[in-house]
C-alpha positions as CSV (number, residue, x, y, z in Angstrom):
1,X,-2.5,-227.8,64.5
2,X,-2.9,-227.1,68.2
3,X,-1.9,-223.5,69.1
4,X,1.7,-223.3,71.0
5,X,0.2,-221.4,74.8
6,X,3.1,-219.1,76.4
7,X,5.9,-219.0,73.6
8,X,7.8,-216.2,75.5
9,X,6.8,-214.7,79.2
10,X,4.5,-211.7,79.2
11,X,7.0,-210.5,81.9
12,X,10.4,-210.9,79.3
13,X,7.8,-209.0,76.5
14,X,7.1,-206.8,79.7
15,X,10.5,-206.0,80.4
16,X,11.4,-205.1,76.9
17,X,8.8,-202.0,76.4
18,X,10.5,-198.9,77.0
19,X,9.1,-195.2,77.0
20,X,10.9,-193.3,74.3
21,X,9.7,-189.9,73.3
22,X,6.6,-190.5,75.3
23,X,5.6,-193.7,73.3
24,X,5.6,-197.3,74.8
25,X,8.2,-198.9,72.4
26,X,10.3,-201.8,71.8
27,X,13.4,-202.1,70.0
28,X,14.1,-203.9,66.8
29,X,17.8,-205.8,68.9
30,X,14.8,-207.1,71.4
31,X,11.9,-207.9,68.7
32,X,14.6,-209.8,66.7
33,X,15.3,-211.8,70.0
34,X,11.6,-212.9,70.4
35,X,11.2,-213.3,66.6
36,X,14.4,-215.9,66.8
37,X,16.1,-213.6,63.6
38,X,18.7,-211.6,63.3
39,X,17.9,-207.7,64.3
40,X,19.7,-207.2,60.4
41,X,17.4,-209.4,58.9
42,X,14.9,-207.3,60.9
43,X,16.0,-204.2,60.0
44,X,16.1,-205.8,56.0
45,X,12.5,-206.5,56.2
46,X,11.6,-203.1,57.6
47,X,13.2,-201.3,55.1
48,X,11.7,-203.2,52.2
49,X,8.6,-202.7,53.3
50,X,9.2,-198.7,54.6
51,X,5.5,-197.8,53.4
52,X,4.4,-199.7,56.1
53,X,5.9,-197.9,58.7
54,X,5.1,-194.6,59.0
55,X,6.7,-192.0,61.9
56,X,3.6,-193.0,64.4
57,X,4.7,-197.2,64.0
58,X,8.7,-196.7,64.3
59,X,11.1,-194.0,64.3
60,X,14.8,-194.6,64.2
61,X,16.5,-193.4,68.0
62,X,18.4,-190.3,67.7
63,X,22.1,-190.6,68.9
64,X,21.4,-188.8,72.2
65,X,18.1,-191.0,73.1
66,X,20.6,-194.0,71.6
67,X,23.3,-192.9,74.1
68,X,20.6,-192.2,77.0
69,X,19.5,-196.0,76.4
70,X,23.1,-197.0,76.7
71,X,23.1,-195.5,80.1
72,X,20.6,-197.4,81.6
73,X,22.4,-200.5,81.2
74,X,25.7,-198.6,82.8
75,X,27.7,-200.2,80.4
76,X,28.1,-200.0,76.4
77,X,29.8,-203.1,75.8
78,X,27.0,-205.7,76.1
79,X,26.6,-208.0,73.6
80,X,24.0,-206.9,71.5
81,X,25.4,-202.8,71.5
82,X,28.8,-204.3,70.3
83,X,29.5,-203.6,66.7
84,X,26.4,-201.6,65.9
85,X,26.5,-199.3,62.9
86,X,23.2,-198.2,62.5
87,X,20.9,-196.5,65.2
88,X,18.4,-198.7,66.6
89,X,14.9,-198.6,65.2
90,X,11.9,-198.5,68.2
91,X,8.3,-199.8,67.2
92,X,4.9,-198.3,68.3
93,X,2.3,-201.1,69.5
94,X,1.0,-200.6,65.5
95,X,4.5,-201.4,64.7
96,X,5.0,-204.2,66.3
97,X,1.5,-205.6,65.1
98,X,2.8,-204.5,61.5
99,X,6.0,-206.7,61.6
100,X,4.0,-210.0,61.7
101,X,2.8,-209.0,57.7
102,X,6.5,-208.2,56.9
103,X,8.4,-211.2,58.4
104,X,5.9,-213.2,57.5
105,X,6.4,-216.2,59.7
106,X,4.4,-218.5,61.9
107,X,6.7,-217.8,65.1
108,X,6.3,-213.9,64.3
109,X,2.8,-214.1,64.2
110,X,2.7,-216.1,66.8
111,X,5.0,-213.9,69.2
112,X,2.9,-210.6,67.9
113,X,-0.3,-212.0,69.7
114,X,1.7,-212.3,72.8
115,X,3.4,-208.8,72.6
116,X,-0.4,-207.0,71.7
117,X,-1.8,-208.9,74.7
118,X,0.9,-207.6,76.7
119,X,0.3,-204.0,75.0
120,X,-3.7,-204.3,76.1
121,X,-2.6,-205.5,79.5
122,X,-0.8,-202.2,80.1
123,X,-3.5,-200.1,78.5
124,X,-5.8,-201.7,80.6
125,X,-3.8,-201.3,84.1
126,X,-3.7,-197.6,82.7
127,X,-6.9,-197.4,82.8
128,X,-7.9,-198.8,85.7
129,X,-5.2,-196.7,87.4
130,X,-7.6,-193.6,86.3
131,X,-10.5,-195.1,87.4
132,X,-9.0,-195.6,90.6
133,X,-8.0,-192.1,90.8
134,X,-11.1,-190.5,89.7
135,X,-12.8,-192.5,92.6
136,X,-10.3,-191.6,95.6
137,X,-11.3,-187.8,94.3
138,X,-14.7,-188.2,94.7
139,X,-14.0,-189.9,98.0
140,X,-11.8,-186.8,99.4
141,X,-14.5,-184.4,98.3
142,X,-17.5,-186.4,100.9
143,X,-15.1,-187.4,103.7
144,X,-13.5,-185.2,106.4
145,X,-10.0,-184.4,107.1
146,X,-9.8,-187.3,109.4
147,X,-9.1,-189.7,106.2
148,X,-6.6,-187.2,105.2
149,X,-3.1,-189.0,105.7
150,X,-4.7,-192.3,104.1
151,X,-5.6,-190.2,101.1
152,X,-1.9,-188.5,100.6
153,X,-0.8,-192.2,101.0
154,X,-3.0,-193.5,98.4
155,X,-2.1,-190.7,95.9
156,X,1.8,-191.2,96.9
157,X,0.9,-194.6,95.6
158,X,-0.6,-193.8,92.4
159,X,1.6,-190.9,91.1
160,X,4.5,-193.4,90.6
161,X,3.8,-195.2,87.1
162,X,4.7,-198.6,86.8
163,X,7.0,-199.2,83.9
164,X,8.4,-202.6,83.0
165,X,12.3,-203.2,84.7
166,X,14.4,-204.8,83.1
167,X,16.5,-208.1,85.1
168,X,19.8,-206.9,87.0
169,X,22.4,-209.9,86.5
170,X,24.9,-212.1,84.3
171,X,23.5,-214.0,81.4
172,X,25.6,-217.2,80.9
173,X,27.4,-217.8,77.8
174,X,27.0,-221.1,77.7
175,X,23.4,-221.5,77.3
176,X,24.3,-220.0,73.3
177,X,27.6,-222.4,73.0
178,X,24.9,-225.4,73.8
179,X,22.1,-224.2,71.6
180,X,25.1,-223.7,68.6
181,X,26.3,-227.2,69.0
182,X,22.9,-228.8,69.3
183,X,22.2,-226.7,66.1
184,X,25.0,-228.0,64.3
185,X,24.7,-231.4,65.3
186,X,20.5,-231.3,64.2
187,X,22.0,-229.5,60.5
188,X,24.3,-232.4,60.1
């Protein structure tokens, strides 16, 4: 069976790593999404399998960082926040790997592979980033002050992390009513 290249973007599994408590993270709403199951059926799986999941692969948001989320988006009344009972659950990278053993499905192993090449791409850039910095020291140290404005530029530069941003815009309904009647329609 040939291997499916590119299911989802690494820029949409880009834009859906936040940085909660100091962790890279993603959130069960958004891994549901990519898995293409409900983030209840998600959350079912998750707490079968609890053992699994120790404090360092997911924690459960408090209400504050849960509220603090919300305000990012500037509103509270987007789809997938509507209705919510329980706090949302966020996954570590180990996590995230661990949820392909739990759903247990081709598609979820298939989109873990994506997500943990996205995970090593950041670690990676991180990295590199410190490399780079290292460098520029050593640079400062054997130069004069003639190179100095090109140096506070450069570290300008580096001081401001790059985290993943999430789109600005409408999504269209419609796309959903279409996929729901081309569903029912492939059922019948």
């Amino acid at each position: 069976m040939p291997h499916k290249k590119g299911i989802i973007s690494s820029e949409v599994i880009a834009s859906k790593i936040y940085i909660i408590r100091g962790l890279r993270v993603m959130l069960d709403r958004d891994l549901a999404a990519l898995y293409g199951v409900e983030t209840k059926v998600l959350k079912q799986a998750v707490r079968r399998n609890i053992k699994r999941f120790p404090d360092d692969f997911m924690f459960v948001l408090s209400s504050e960082e849960d509220r603090n989320l919300r305000s990012q988006f500037v509103t509270s009344s987007l789809p997938q926040w509507g209705g919510a009972r329980y706090l949302p659950m966020a996954f570590t990278e180990q996590g995230v790997a661990m949820l392909s053993s739990v759903l247990n499905s081709d598609r979820a192993v298939e989109v873990n592979i994506q997500i943990m090449r996205v995970f090593t791409r950041l670690r990676q850039l991180l990295l590199s980033n410190s490399d780079l910095r290292r460098e520029l020291e050593e640079l400062k140290r054997v130069t004069d002050d003639r190179f100095r404005v090109v140096f506070e530029t450069l570290d300008q530069l580096l001081s401001h992390e790059e985290r993943p941003r999430r789109k600005i815009g409408f999504k269209v309904e419609e796309k959903k009513a279409v996929y729901r009647v081309v569903r029912r329609r492939s059922m019948n």
